[in-house]
PyMOL Python script that loads the backbone (N, CA, C, O; Angstrom):
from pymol import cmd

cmd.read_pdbstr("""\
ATOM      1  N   UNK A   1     119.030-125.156  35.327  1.00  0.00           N
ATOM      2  CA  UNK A   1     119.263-123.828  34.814  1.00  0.00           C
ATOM      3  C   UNK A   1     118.055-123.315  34.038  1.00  0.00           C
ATOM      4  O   UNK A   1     117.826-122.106  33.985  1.00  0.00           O
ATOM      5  N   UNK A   2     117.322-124.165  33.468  1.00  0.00           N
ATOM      6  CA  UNK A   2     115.985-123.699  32.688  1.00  0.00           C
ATOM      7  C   UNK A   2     114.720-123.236  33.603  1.00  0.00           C
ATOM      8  O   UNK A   2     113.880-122.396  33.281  1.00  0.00           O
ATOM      9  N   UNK A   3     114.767-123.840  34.594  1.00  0.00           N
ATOM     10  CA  UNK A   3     114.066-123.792  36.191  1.00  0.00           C
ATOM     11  C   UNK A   3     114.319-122.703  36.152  1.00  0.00           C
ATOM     12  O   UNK A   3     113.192-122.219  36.255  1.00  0.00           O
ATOM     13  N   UNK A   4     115.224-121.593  36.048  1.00  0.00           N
ATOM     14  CA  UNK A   4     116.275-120.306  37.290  1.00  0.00           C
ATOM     15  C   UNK A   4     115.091-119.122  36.307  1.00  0.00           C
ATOM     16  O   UNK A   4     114.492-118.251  36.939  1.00  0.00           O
ATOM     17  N   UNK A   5     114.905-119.253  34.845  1.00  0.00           N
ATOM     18  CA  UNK A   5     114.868-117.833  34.512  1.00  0.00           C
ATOM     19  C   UNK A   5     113.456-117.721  34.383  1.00  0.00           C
ATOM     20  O   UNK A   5     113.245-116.522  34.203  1.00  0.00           O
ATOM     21  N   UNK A   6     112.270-118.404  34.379  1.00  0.00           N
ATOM     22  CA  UNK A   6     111.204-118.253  35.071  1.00  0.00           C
ATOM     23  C   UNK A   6     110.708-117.772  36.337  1.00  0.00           C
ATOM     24  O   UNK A   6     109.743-117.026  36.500  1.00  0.00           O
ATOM     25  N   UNK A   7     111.452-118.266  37.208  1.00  0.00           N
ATOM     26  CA  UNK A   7     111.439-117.957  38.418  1.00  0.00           C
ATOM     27  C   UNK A   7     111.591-116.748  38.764  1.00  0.00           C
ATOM     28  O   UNK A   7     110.912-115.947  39.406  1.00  0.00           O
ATOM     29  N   UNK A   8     113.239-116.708  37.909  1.00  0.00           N
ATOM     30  CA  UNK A   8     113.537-115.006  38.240  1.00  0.00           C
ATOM     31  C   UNK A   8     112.820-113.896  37.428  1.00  0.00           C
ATOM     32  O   UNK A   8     113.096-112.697  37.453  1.00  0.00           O
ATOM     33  N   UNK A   9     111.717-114.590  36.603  1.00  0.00           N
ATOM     34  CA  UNK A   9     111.205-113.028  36.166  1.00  0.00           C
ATOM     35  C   UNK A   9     109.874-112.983  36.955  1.00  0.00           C
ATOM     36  O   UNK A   9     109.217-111.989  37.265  1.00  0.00           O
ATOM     37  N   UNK A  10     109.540-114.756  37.299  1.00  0.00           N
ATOM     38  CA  UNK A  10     108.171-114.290  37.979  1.00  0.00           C
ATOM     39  C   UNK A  10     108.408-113.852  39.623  1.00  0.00           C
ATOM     40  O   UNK A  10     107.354-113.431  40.099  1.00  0.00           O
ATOM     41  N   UNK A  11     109.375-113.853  40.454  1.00  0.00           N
ATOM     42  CA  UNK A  11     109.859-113.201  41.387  1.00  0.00           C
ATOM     43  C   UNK A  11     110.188-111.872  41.135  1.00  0.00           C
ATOM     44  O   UNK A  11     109.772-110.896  41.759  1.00  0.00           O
ATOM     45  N   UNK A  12     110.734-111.879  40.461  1.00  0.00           N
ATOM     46  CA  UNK A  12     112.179-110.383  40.987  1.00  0.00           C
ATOM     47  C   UNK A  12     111.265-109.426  39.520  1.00  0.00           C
ATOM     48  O   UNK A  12     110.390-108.640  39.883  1.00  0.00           O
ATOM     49  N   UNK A  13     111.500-109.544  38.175  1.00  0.00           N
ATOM     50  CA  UNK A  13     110.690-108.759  37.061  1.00  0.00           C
ATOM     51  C   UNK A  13     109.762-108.352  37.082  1.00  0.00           C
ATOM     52  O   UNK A  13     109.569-107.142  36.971  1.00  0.00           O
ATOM     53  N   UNK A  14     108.891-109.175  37.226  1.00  0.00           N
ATOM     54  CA  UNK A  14     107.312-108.861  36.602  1.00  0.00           C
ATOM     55  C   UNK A  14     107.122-108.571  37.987  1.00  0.00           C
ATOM     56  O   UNK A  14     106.900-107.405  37.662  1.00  0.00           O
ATOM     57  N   UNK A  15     106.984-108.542  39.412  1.00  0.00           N
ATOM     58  CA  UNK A  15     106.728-107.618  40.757  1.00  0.00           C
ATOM     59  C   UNK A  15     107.549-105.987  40.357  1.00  0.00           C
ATOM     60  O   UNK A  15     106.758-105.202  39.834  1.00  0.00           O
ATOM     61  N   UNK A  16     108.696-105.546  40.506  1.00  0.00           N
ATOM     62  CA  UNK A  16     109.154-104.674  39.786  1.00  0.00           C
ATOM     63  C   UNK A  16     108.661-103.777  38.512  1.00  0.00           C
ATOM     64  O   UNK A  16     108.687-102.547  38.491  1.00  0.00           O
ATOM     65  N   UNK A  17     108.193-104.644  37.424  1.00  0.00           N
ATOM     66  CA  UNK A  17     108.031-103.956  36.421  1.00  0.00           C
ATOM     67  C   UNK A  17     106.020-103.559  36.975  1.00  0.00           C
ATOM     68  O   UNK A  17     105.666-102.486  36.488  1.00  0.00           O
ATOM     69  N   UNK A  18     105.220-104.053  37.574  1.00  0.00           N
ATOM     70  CA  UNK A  18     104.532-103.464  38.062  1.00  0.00           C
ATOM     71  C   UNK A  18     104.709-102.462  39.005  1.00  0.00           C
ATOM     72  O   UNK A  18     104.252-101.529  38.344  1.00  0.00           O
ATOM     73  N   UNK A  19     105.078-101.903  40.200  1.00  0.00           N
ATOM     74  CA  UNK A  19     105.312-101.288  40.825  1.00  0.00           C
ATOM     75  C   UNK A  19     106.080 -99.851  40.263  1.00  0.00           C
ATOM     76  O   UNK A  19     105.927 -98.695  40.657  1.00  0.00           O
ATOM     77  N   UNK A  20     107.011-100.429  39.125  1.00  0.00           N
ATOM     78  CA  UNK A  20     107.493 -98.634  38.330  1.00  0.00           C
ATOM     79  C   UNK A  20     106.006 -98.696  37.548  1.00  0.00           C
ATOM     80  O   UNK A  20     105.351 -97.749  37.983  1.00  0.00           O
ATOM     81  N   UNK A  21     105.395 -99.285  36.775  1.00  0.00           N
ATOM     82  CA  UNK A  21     103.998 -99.183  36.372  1.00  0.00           C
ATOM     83  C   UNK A  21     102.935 -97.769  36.898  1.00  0.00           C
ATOM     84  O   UNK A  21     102.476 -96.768  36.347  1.00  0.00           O
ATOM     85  N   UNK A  22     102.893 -98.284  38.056  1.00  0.00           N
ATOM     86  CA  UNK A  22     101.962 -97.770  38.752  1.00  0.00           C
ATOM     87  C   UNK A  22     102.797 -96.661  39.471  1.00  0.00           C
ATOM     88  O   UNK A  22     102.332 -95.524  39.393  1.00  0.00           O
ATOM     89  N   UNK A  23     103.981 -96.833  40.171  1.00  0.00           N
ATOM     90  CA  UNK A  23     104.814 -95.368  40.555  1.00  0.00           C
ATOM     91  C   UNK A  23     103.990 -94.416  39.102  1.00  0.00           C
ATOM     92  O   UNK A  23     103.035 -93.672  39.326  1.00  0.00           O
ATOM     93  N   UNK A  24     104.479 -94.588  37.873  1.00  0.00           N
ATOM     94  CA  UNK A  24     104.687 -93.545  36.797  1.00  0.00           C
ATOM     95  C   UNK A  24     103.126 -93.006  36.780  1.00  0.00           C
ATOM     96  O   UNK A  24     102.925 -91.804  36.956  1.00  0.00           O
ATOM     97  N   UNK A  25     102.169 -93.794  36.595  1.00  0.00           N
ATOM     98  CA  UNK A  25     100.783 -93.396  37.021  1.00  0.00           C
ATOM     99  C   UNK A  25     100.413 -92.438  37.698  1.00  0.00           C
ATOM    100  O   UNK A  25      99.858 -91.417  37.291  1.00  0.00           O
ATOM    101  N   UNK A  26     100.833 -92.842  39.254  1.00  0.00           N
ATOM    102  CA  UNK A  26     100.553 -92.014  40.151  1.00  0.00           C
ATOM    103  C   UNK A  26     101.357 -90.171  39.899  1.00  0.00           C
ATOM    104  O   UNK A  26     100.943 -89.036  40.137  1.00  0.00           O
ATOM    105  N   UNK A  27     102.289 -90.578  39.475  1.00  0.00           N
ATOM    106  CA  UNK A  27     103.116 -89.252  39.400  1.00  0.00           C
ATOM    107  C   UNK A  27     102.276 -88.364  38.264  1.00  0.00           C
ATOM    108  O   UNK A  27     101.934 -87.182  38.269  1.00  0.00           O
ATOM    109  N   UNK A  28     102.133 -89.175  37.522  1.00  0.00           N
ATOM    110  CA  UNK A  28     100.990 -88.714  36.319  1.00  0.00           C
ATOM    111  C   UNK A  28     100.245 -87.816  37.080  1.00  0.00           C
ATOM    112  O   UNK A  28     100.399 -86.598  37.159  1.00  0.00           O
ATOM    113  N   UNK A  29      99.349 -88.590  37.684  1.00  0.00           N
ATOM    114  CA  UNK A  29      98.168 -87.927  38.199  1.00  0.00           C
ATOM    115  C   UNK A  29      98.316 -87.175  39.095  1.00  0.00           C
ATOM    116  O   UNK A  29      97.272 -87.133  39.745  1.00  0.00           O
ATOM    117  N   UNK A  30      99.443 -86.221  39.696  1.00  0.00           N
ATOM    118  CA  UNK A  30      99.402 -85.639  40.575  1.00  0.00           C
ATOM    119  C   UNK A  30      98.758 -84.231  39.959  1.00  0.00           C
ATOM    120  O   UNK A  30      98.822 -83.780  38.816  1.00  0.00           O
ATOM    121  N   UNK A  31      98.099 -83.699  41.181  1.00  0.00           N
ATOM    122  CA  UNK A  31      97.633 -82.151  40.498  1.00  0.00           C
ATOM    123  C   UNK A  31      96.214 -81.922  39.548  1.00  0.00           C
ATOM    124  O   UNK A  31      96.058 -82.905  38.824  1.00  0.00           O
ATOM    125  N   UNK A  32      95.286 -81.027  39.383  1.00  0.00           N
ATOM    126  CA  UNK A  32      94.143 -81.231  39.103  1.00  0.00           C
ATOM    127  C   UNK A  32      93.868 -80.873  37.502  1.00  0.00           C
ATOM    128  O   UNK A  32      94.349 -79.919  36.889  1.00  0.00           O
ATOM    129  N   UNK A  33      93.116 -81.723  37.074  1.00  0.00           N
ATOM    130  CA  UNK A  33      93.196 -81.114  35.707  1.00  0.00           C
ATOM    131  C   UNK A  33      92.478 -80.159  35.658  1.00  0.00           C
ATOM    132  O   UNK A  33      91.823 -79.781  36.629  1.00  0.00           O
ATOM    133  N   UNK A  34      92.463 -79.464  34.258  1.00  0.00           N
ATOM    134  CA  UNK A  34      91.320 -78.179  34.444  1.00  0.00           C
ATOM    135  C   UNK A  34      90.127 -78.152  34.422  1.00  0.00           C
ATOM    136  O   UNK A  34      89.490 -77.101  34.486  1.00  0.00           O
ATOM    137  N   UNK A  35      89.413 -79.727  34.295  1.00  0.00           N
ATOM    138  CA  UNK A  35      87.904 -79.737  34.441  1.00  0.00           C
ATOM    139  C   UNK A  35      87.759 -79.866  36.233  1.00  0.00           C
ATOM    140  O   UNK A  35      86.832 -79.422  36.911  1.00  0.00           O
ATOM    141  N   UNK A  36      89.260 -80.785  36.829  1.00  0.00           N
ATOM    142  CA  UNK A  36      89.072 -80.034  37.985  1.00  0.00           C
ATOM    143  C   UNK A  36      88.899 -79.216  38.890  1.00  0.00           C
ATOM    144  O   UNK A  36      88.204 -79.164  39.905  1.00  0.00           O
ATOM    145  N   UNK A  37      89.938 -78.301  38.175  1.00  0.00           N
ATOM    146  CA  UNK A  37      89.481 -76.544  38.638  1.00  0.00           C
ATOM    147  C   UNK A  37      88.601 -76.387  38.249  1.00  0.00           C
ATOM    148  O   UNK A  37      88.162 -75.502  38.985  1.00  0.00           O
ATOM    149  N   UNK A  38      87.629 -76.655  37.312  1.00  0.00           N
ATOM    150  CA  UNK A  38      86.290 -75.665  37.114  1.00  0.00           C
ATOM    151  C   UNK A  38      85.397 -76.518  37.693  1.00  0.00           C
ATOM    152  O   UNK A  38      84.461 -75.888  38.186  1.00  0.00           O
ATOM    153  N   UNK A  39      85.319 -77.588  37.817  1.00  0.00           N
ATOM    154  CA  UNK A  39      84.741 -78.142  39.218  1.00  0.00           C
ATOM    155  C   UNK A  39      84.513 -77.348  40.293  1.00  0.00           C
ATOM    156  O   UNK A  39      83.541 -76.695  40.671  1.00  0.00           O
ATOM    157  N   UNK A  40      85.792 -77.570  40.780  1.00  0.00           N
ATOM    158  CA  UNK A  40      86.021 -76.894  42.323  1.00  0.00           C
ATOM    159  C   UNK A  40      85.723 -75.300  42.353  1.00  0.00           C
ATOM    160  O   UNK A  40      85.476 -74.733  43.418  1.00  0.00           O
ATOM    161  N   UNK A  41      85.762 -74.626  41.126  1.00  0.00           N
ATOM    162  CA  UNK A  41      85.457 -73.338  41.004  1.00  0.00           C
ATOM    163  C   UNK A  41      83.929 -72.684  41.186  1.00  0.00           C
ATOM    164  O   UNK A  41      83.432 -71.693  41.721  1.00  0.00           O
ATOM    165  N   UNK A  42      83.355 -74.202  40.175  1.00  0.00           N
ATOM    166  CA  UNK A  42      81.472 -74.127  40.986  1.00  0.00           C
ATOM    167  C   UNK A  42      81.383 -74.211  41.878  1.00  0.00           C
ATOM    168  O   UNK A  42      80.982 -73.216  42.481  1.00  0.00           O
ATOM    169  N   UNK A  43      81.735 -75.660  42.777  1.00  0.00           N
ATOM    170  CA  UNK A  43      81.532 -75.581  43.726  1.00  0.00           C
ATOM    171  C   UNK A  43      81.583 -74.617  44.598  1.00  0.00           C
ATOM    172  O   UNK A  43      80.621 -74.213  45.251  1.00  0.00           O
ATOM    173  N   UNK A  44      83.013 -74.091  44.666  1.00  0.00           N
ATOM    174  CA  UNK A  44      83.172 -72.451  45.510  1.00  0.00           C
ATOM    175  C   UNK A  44      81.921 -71.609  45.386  1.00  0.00           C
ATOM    176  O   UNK A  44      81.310 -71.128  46.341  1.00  0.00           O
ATOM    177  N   UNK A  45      81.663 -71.505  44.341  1.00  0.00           N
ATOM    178  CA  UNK A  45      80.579 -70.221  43.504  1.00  0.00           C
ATOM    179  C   UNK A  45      79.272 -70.813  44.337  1.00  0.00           C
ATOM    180  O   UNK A  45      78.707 -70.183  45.230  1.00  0.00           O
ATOM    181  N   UNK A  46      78.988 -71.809  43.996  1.00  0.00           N
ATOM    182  CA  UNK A  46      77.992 -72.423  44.674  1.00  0.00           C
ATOM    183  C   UNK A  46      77.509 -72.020  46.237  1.00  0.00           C
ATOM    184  O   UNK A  46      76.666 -71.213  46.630  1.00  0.00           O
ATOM    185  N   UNK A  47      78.421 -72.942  46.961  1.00  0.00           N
ATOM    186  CA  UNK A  47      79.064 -72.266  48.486  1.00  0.00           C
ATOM    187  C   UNK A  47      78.624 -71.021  49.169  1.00  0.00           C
ATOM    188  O   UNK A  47      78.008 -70.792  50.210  1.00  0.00           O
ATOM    189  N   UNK A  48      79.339 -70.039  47.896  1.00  0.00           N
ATOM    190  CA  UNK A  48      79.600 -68.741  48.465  1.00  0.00           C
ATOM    191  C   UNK A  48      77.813 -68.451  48.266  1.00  0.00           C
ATOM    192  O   UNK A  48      77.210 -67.806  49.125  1.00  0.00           O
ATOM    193  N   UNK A  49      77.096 -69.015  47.036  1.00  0.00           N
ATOM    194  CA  UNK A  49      75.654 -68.068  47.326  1.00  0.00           C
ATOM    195  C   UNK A  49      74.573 -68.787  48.325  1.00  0.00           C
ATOM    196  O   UNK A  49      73.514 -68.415  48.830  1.00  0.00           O
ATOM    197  N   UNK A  50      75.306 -69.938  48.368  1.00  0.00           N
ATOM    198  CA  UNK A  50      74.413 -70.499  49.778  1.00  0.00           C
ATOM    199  C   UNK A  50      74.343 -70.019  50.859  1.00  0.00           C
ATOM    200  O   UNK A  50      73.236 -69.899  51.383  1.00  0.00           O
ATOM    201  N   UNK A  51      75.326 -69.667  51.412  1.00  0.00           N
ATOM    202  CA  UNK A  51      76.253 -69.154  52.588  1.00  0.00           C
ATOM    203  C   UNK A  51      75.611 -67.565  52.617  1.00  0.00           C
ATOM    204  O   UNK A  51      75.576 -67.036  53.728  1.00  0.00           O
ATOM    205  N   UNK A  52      75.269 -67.039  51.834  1.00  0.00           N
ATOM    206  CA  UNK A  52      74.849 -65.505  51.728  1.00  0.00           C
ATOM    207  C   UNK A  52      73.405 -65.707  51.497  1.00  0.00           C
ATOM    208  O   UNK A  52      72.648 -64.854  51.961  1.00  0.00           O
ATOM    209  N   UNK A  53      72.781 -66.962  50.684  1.00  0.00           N
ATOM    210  CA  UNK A  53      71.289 -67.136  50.840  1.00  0.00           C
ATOM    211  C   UNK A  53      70.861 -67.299  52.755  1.00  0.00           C
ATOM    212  O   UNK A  53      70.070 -66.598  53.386  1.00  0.00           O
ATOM    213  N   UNK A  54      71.503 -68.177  53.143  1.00  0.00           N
ATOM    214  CA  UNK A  54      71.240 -68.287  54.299  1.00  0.00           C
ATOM    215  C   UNK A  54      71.755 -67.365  55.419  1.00  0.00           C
ATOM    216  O   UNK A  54      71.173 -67.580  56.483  1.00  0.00           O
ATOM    217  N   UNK A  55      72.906 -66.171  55.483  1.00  0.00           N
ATOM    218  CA  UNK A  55      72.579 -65.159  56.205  1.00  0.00           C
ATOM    219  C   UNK A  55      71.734 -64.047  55.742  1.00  0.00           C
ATOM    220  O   UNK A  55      71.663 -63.089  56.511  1.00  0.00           O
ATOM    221  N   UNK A  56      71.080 -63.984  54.638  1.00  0.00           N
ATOM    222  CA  UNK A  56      70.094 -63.628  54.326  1.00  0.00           C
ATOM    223  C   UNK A  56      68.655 -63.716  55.174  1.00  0.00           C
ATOM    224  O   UNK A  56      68.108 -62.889  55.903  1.00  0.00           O
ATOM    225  N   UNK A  57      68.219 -65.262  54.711  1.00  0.00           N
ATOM    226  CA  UNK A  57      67.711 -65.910  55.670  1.00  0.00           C
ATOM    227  C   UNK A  57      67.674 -65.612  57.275  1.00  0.00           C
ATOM    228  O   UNK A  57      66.625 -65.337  57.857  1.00  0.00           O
ATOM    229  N   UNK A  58      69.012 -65.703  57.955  1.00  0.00           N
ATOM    230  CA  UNK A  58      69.194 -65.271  59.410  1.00  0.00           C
ATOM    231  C   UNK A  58      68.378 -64.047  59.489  1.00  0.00           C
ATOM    232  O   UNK A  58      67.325 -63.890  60.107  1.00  0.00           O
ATOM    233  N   UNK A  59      69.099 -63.118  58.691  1.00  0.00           N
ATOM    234  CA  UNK A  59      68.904 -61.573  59.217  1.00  0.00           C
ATOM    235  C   UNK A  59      67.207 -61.101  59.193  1.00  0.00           C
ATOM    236  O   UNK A  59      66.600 -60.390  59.994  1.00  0.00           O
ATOM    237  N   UNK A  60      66.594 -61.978  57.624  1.00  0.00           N
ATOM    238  CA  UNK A  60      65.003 -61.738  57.974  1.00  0.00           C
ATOM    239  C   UNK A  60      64.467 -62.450  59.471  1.00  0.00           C
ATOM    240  O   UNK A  60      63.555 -61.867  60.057  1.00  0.00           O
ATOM    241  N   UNK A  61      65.048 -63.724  60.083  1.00  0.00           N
ATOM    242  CA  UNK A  61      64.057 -64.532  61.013  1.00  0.00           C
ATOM    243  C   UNK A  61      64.347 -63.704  62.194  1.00  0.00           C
ATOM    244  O   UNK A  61      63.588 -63.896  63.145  1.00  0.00           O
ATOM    245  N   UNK A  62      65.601 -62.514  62.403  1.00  0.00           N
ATOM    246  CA  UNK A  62      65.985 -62.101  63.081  1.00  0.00           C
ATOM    247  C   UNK A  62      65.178 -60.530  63.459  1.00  0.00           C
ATOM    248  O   UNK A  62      64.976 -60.012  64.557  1.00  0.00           O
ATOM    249  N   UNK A  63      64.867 -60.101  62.213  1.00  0.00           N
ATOM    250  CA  UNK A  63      64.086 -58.604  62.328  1.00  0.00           C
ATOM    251  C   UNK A  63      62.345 -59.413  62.465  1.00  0.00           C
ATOM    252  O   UNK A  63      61.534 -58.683  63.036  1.00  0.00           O
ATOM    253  N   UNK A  64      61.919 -60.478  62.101  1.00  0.00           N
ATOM    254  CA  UNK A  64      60.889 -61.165  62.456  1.00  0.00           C
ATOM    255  C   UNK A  64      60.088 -61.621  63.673  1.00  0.00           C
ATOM    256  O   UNK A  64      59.130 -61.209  64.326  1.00  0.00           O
ATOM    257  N   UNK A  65      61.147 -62.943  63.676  1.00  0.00           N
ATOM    258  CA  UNK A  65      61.353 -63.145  65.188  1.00  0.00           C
ATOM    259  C   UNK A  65      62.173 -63.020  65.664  1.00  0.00           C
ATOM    260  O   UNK A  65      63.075 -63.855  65.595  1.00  0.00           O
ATOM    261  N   UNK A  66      62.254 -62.065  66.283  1.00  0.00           N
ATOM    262  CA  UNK A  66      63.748 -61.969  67.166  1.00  0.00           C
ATOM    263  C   UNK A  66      64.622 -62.993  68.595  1.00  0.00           C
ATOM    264  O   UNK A  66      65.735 -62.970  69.121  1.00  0.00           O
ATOM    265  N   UNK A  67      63.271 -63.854  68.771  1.00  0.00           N
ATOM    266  CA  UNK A  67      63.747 -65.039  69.510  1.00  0.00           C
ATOM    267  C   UNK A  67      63.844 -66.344  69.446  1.00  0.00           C
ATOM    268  O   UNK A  67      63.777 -67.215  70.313  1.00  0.00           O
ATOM    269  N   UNK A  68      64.104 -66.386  67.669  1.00  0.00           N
ATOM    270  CA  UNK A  68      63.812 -67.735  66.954  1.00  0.00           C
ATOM    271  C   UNK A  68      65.166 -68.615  67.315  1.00  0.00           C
ATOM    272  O   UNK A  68      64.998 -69.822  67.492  1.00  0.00           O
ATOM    273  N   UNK A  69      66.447 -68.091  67.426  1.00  0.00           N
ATOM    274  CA  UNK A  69      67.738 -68.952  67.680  1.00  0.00           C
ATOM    275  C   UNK A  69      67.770 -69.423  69.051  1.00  0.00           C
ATOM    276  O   UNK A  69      68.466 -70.357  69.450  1.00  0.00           O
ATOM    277  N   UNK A  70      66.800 -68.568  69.904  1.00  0.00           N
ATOM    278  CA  UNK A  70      66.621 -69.593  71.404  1.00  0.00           C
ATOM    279  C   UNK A  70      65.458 -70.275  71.480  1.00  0.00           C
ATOM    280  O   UNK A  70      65.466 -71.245  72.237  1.00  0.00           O
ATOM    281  N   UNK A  71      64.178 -69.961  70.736  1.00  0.00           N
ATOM    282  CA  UNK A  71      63.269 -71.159  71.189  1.00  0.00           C
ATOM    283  C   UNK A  71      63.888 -72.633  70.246  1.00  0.00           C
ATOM    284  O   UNK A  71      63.363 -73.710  70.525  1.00  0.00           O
ATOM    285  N   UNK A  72      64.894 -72.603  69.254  1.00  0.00           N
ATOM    286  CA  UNK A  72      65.130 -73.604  68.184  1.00  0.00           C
ATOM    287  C   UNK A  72      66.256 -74.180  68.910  1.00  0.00           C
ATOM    288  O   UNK A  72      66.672 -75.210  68.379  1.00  0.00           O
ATOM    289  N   UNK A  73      66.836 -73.843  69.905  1.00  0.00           N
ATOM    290  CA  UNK A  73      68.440 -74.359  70.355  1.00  0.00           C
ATOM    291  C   UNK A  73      67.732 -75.532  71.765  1.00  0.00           C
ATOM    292  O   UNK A  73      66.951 -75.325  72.693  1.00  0.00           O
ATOM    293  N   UNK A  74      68.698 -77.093  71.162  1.00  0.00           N
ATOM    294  CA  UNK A  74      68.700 -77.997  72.209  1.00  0.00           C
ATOM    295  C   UNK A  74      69.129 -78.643  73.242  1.00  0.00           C
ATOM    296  O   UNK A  74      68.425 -79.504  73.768  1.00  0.00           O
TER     297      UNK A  74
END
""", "prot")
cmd.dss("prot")
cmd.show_as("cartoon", "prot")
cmd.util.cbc("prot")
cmd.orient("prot")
């Protein structure tokens, strides 16, 4: 009988009491904090002036050379 309640906590308890552990964690962490959003908010910002630097870009190589996207294509 002194055998049984070791066993049963290192079987059945302590597997269990890890697993709600880490469930409660995860639930924690669902969703972004707000240094996340302002992360992801540069980034966007970022993005968006790249994306407009480089049709920028297009539209000069285009009034330039106007046959730069077919001599460059492989």
């Amino acid at each position: 009988m002194d055998e049984v309640i070791p066993v049963l906590l290192i079987v059945v308890v302590i597997p269990l009491w890890i697993i709600f552990h880490y469930v409660t964690k995860w639930k924690a962490m669902k969703g972004f904090t707000p240094e996340d959003e302002a992360s992801l908010t540069d980034l966007r910002n970022s993005a968006d002036r790249l994306e407009d630097r480089l049709r920028t870009m297009e539209r000069i190589m285009d009034d330039e050379v106007p046959d730069w996207r077919s001599r460059n294509e492989l």
